[in-house]
N, C-alpha and C positions, 0 to 999 in steps of 0.2 A: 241682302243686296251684295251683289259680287263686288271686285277689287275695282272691275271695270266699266260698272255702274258709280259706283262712289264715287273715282274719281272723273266721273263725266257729269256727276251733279256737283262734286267740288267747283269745278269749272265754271259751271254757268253763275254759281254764287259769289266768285270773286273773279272782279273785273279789271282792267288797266288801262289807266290813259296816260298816252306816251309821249314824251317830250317834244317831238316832232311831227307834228299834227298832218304834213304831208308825207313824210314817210312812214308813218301807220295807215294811209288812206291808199286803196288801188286806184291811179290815175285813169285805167281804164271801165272804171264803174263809174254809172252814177251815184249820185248822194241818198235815195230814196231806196233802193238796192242796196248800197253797202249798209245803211241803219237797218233793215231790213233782214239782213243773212245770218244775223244771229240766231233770230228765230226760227228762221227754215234750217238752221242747224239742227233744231233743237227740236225741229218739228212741230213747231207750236201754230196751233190754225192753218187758217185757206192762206195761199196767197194775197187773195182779197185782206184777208184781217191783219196778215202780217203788215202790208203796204199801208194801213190805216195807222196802224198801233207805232207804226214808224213815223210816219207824218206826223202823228198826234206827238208826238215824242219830238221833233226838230221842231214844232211848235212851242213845245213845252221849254228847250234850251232858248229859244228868241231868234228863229227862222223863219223868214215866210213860205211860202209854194213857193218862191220865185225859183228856190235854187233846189226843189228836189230832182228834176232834171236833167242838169249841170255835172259837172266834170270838179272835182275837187283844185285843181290848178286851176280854173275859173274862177275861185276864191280867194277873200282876202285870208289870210290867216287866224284873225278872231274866228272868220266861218268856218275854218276849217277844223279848231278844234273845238269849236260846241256840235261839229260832227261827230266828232271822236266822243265827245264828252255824249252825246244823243244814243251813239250807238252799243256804250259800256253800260249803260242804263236800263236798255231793252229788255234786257234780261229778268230788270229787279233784282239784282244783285243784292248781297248782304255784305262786303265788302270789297272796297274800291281803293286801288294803288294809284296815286297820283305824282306820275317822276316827272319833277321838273317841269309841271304843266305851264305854265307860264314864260320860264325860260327861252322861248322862241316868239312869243310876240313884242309889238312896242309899249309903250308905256301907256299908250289912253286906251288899248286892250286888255291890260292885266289884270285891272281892279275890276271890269266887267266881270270876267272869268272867273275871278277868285269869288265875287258875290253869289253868282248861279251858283259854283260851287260848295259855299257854303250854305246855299238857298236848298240846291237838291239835295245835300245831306241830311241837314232838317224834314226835309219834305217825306223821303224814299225811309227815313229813319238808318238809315250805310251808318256802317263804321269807317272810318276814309282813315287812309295810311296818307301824308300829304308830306312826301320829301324835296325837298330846299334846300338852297344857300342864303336865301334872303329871308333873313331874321324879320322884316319889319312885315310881311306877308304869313309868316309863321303863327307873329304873336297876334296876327288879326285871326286867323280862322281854325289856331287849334285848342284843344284845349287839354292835351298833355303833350309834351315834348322831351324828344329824346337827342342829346347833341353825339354826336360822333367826331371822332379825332383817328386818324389811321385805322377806320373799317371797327373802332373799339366805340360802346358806348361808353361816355364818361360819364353823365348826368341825366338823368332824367327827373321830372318835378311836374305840378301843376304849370300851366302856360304864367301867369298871372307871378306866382310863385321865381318861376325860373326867372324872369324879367325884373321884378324888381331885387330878388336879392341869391343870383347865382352862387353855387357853391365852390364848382369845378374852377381851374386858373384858365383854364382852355372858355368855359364859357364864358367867364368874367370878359376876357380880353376881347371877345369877339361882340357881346355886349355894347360894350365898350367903344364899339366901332360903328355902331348904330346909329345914324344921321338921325339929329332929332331936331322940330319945326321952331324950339325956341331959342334966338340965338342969347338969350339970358342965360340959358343951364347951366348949371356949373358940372363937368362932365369931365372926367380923368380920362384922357387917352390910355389904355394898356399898350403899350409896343413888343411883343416879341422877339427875341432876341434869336442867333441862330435858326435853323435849317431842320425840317423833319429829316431823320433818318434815308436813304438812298437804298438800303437793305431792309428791310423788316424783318427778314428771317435771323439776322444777326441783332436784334434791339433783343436788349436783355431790361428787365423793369419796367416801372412804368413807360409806356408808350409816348409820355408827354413829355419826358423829364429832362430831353435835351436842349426845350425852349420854355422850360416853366421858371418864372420866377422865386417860387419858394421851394426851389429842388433841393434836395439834403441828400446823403450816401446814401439811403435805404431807398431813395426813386430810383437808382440805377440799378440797384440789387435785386430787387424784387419787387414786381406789380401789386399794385393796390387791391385788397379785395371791395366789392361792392358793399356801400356801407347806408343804413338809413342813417338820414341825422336829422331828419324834419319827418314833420307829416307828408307820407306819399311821394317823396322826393329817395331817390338811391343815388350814389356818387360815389367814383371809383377812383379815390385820391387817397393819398395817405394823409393831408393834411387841409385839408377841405374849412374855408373858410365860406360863413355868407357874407355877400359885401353886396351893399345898399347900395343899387346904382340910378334906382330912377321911385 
């Protein structure tokens, strides 16, 4: 297989659904079409099958006929990204980048989304990459997790793991920050102090160590290397504590 075959089946195997579910949609297709175009990329079957195996597929995300049709701005936003989500699908992909998918809708849409998505994951057997800001979304549907702090990862652990006993000062704090249902808990705010860096190119050391709490000379000196200290869990602190938060 040439360079340019491989990477035209890399392609069809990893898929992405994008933050903003009308601006990944063509306004001037319909919705039965655009789930559809993958396939005839790909050349896969008649017309006839592709327009079936698309239908069956916006059936399968929780669509009726009503809106294969229809104009993507005719949609409410939940519809328009179990479009997106219908038509990254099509393919049978073996892995799925999910930036920010929920990030654009309201709140009695998100928890639908995240369920299909974690329903089609199980279902298609996908490996889902699923990046966020919203920790209480994360610890629902992932099950390893990697936090980032200025484009660095600091920590990565089991989902389950990272939640009840972080290691990293960056995840503790943010942790930390996580709205929970019992107003009993007994629950330590972390507050960070100061400002990320304005340059990156001039941060010498650790990357966190202008807003860490347990900063010493050697955070500014020189960056942490990635260290195991748990089972399955890596952390890139020089002085990495676990602390028990839920």
């Amino acid at each position: 297989m040439d360079n340019r075959r491989a990477w035209r089946e890399e392609r069809r195997n990893k898929q992405l659904i994008f933050q903003d579910p009308l601006g990944a949609l063509n306004p001037r297709h319909r919705v039965l079409d655009q789930v559809a175009e993958p396939l005839e990329v790909f050349g896969a079957g008649s017309m006839a099958s592709r327009r079936d195996k698309a239908r069956q597929m916006l059936r399968r995300v929780g669509l009726s006929d009503s809106v294969l049709e229809r104009f993507p701005n005719a949609l409410s936003g939940g519809q328009r990204q179990r479009i997106v989500i219908a038509r990254a699908l099509i393919l049978r992909p073996r892995f799925l980048v999910c930036d920010e998918p929920i990030s654009a809708l309201d709140v009695s849409m998100q928890a639908q989304v995240v369920r299909l998505l974690a329903e089609v994951r199980d279902e298609f057997g996908l490996v889902m990459l699923f990046i966020s800001h919203d920790l209480a979304v994360v610890r629902h549907i992932a099950h390893k997790v990697a936090v980032m702090y200025l484009g660095e990862i600091v920590e990565t652990a089991p989902v389950e793991a990272l939640f009840s006993s972080p290691a990293h000062p960056y995840t503790q704090a943010l942790i930390s920050a996580v709205p929970v249902p019992d107003p009993e808990a007994n629950r330590i705010r972390i507050l960070l102090d100061g400002e990320p860096p304005q340059r990156l190119d001039d941060l010498k050391g650790c990357p966190f160590h202008t807003r860490c709490p347990r900063r010493q000379t050697v955070c500014a000196e020189r960056a942490p290397e990635p260290v195991i200290i748990d089972t399955d869990r890596v952390v890139s602190c020089h002085f990495p504590t676990l602390e028990q938060v839920a």
